[in-house]
N, C-alpha and C positions, 0 to 999 in steps of 0.2 A: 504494500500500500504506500500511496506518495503519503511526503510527507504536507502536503496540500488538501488530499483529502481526509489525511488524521485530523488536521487543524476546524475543517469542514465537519464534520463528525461529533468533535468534541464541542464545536461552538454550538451545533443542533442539541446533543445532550443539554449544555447546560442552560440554553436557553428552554428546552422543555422541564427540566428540573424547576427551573425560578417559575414558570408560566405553573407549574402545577403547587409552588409554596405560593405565591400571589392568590391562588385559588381558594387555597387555606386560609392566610390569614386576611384577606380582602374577598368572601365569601359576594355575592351575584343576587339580589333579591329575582325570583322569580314573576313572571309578569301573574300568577297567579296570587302571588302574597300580595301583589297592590291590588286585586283588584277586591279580593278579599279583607282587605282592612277599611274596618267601619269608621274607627275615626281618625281623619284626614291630619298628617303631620304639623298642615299649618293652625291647627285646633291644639293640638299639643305645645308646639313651639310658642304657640301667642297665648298659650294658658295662663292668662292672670286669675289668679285668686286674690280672698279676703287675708291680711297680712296675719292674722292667726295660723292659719294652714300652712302658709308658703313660711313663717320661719318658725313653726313644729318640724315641719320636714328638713329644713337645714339644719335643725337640731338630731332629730335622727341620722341626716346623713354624716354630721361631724361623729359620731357618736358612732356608727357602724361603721365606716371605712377611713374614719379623719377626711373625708370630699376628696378621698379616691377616689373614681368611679371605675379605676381598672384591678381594684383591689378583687385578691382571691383567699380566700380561707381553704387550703384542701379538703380539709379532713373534719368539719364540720359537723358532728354527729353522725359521722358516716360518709357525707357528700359533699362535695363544696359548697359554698358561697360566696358568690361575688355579683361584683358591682358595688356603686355607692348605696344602694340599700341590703348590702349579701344578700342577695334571693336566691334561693334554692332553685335551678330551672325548671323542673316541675310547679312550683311554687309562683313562678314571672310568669308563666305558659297559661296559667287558670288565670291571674287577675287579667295581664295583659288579653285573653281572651272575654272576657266577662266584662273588660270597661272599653272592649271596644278598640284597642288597639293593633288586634291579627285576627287573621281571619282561623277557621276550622281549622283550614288546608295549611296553614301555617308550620313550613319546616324548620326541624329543630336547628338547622345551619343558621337558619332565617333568626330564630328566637335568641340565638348565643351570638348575633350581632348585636342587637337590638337592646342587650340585657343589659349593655355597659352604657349606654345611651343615658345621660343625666338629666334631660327633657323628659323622657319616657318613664322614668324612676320617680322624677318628683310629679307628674302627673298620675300616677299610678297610686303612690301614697297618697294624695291627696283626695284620691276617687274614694279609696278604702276610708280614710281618717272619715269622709264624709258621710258615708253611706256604711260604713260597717265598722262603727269605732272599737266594738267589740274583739275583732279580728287585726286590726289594728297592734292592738296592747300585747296581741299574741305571737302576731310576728315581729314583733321586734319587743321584746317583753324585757330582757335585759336594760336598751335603752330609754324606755319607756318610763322604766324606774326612775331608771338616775336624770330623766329631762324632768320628772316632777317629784322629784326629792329637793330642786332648787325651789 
């Protein structure tokens, strides 16, 4: 083999190599997750709330990841948790489905982008704190404490 077409060969590999880590870590939303998600991002992104809500929730985020939002717990009772609110991704998959932010069809590629998202997170707690204060206290019940122990 020339030494022309090694050089040919090797630049193919390692350009299919990067093109399949890019794939990984810069995952593709399918055209079926947009069209299945109920509520539209500029709903999320322009989410003002009442300043109760929006600095509880910066409270729990300093509180669960110090406003990481790329923070990871491995071994978290078993599984991990991550993001600025540690969500368990089964745990992100139920609310983010139930307030409207994925649709059914919603793949897990799709959800383990999405989960780091700190729009999506403090929209998500605020849907709960609102509608289900209950459930609230529960998943984050350590922080929960210590924001009303002050």
């Amino acid at each position: 083999m020339k030494p022309s077409t090694k050089k040919i060969i090797i630049s193919l590999l390692l350009l299919i190599s990067l093109a399949l880590i890019a794939s990984i870590w810069f995952p593709k939303k399918s055209s079926t997750e947009d069209k299945n998600q109920v509520v539209p991002l500029e709903v999320i992104e322009n989410n003002h709330n009442d300043s109760y809500y929006d600095e509880l929730v910066e409270k729990l985020i300093m509180c669960e990841s110090s406003g990481n939002c790329l923070a990871i717990v491995p071994n978290d009772g078993g599984t991990a948790s991550m993001g600025c609110l540690q969500w368990k991704p089964e745990t992100f998959r139920e609310y983010a489905l139930k307030y409207g932010v994925i649709g059914e069809k919603a793949s897990l590629n799709y959800i383990m982008t999405i989960i780091w998202d700190r729009k999506i997170n403090k929209y998500l707690a605020v849907q709960i704190l609102k509608n289900e204060p209950e459930k609230a206290k529960k998943l984050w019940y350590n922080c929960w404490r210590k924001i009303h122990k002050k």
